[in-house]
N, C-alpha and C positions, 0 to 999 in steps of 0.2 A: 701340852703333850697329850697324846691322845692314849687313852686308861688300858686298850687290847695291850699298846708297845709293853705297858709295864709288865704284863704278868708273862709268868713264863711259858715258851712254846713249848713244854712236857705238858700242862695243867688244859693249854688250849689243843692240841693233839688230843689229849684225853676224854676232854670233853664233848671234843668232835665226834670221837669213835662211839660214846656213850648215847649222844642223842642220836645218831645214825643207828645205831642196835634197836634202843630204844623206840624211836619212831616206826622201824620195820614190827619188832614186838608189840605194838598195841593195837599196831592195823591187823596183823594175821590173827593174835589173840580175839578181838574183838568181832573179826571176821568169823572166824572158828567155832566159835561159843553157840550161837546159833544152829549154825550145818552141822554139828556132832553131839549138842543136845539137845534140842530143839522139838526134836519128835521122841524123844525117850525121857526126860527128866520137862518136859513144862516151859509155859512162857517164862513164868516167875521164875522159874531157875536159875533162867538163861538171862533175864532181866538183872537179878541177883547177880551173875557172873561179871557180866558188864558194866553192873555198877560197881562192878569189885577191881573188876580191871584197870578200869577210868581212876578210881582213888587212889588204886596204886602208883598206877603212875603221872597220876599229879602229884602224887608223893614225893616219888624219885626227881621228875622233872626240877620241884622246887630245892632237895637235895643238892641238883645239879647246877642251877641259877647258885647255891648259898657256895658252892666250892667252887662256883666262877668268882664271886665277891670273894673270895679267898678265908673262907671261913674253915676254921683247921676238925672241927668238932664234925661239919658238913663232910670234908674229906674222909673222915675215919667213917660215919656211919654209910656213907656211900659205899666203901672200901665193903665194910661187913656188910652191908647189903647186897652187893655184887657176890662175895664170898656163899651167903645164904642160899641166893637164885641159883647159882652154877650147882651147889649141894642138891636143891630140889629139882631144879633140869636134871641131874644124874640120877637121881632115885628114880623119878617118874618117866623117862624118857623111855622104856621098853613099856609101860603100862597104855592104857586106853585115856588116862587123862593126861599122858604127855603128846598128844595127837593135838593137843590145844598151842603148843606151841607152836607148830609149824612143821616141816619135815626137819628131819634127826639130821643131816647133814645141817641146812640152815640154822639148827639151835646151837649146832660145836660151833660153827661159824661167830656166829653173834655171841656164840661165850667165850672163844676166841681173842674179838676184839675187844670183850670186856676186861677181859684178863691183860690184856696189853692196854686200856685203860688205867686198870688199879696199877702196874708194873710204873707207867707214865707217871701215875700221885702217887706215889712213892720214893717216885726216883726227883719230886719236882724240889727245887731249891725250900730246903728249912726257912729260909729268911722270908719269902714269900708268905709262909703261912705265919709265922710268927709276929708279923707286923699287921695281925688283920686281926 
């Protein structure tokens, strides 16, 4: 049997949503970073940014690989991760370093489907994670 059939379609829904957020967040992020500080903060700033961006989310990425294996620990810290970024998207999202994320509609957008990610691993079958 093939290992996608097993796991449940809340966890694969959710994951979907997550790396589609995701993928758009690291192209605009890393697009960004450049064009708005670039000429006022330095190459090495911006060098800095992007290496900060890229870890980040080879972070979450791998995050998101360990709550596709169904790892219960990967769920929660995704879960609080998710919870943290929507926290600083809101703090920062009228400031000049929320301009890094993209335009303000596209960031509710993508925090949107984040949110109906976590709502997905929440809602996905106990038994699924507890057997992993």
């Amino acid at each position: 049997m093939d290992e996608s059939t097993t796991k449940p379609k809340t966890v694969l829904a959710a994951l979907a949503l997550l790396c589609l957020s995701a993928t758009y967040s690291t192209l605009v992020e890393m697009w960004s970073a450049p064009v708005l500080y670039g000429e006022t903060h330095g190459t090495l700033f911006v060098v800095g940014l992007i290496v900060g961006i890229a870890g980040f989310y080879t972070f979450y990425g791998w995050l998101i690989y360990k709550t596709w294996k169904g790892i219960n620990a990967a769920r929660i810290a995704l879960i609080a991760l998710i919870g943290i970024g929507i926290a600083i998207h809101s703090s920062l999202i009228v400031s000049r370093i929320g301009d890094l994320f993209g335009p303000v509609f596209i960031t509710v957008f993508l925090d949107g489907l984040r949110v109906i990610a976590v709502i997905l691993l929440i809602a996905s079958p106990r038994s699924y994670w507890q057997s992993r």
